[in-house]
N, C-alpha and C positions, 0 to 999 in steps of 0.2 A: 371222227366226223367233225368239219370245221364248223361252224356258226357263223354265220354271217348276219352282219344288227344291219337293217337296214332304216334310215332316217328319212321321213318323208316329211317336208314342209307343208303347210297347211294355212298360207298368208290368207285365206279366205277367210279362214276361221278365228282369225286376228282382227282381222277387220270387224267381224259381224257381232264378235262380243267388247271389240271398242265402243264399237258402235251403238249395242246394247247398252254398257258402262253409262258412257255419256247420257242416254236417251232414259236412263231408269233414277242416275243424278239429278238430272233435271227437272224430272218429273217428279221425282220425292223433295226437293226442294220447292218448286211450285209450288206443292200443295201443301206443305206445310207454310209456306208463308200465306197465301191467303186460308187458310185451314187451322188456323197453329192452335185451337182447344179441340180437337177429334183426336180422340186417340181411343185407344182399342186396350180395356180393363179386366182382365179374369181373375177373379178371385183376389181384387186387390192391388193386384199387381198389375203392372202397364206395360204390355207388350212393346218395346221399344220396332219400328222397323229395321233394323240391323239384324233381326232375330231374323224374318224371313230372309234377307239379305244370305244371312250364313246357310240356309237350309237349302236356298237357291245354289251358291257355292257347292256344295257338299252333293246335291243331288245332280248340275252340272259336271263335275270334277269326277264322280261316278261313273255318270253316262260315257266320258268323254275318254275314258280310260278301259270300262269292260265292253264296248261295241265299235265296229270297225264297219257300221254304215254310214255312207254320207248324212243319211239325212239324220240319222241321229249324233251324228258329230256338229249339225248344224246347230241343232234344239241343245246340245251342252254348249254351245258357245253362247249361244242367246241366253240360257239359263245362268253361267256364272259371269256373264258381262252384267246381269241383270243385277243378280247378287253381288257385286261388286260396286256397284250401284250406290244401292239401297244401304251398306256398309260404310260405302266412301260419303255419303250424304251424312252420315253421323259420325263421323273422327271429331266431331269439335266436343260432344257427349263424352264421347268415349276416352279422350284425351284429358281432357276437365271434370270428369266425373260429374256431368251435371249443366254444363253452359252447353246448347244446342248452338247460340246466336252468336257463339267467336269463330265469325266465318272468313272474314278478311283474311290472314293467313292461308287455310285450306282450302278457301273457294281459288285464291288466286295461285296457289302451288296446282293443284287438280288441273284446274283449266289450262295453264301452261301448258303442264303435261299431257292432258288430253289434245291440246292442238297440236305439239310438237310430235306425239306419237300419228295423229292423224296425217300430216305431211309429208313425215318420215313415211309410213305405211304405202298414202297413195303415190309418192315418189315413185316408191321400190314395186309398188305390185298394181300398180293402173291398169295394165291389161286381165289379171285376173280377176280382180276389181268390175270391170265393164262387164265381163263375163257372168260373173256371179249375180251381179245387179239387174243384166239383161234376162238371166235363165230366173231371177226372183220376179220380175216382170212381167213374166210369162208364166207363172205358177198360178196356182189359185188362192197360194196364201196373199200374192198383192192385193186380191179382191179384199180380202177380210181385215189385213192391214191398211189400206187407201180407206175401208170406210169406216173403223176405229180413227184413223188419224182424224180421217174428216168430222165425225161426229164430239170427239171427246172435245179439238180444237173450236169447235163452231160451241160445245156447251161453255168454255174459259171466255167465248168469245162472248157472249149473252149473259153471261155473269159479274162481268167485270164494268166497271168505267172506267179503269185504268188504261189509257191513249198506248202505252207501250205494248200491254199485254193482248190488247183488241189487234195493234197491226201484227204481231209478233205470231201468237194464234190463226191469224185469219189468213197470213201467208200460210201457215202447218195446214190448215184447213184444204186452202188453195192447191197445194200439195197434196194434200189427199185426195181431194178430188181427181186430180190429173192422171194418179196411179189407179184406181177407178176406171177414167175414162182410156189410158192406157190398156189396162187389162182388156177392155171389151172388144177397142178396135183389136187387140190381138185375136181373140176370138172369132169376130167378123172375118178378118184375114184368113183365118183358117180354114174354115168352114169355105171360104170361095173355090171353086176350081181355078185352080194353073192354069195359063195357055202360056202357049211353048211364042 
């Protein structure tokens, strides 16, 4: 009996945990810079975030390997993009044994790489891309995602007096709202009858 392997790409799910990477980067840097004495102590010792970082990893990498349903091939790509993240936000730690704040190098290698893979990416896979994005759109997680973005963006926004972080934020905000008000006309729409 012959075997045959079959290889199936998966550019959606490239995207969604780049896309995660960057978005969990970000965010873990954010808040350690306006944040930088909260940390998280048990018994002594200081949970560095790399720690969830690897757990996110491992439990992505998991999923993404024993289940052959989309939507949970989704949730591992979100999970180790996430984890990947939260990992890459601390290489200047983990490299230094100790210096969080030797970011020049890594900040600017990452983000290279993070744009050049993003390019690269919607280059080669734009139409599956649109697709993915339009059926994410139209799901109910844009609801819950549009008003996290909105709410978290409008709390950095109200926190800060920082002129970059207020426009920067308030665009994310702005964005959130729109996937929000996206999701609902979808709904409207739906709910209408067709005429021919």
């Amino acid at each position: 009996m012959a075997f045959k392997e079959e290889i199936k790409e998966k550019p959606n799910l490239s995207v969604l945990a780049l896309v995660s990477f960057i978005a969990s980067f970000a965010t873990a840097r954010t808040f350690t810079t306006f944040f930088p004495t909260t940390s998280l102590i048990i018994g002594g010792l200081h949970i560095h975030h790399f720690w969830y970082g690897l757990a996110m990893l491992a439990v992505g990498g998991w999923l993404g390997i024993s289940y052959e349903s989309e939507r949970i091939n989704r949730l591992a790509a979100v999970l180790f993009g996430l984890g990947g993240g939260l990992i890459g936000d601390e290489v200047g730690l983990l490299l230094t044994f100790g210096n969080y704040w030797t970011e020049l190098t890594y900040n600017v290698v990452i983000g290279f790489l993070a744009v050049m893979s993003i390019i690269v990416l919607v280059n080669k896979y734009s139409s599956v891309m649109r697709k993915e994005f339009t059926e994410f759109l139209q799901s109910n997680a844009s609801l819950y995602v549009g008003i996290f973005l909105a709410a978290v963006s409008l709390a950095f926004v109200l926190e800060t007096g920082n002129e970059v972080i207020i426009y920067i934020f308030s665009g994310l905000s702005i964005v959130g709202f729109i996937i929000v008000l996206f999701y609902f006309v979808q709904r409207i729409r739906a709910k209408q009858p067709k005429t021919s």
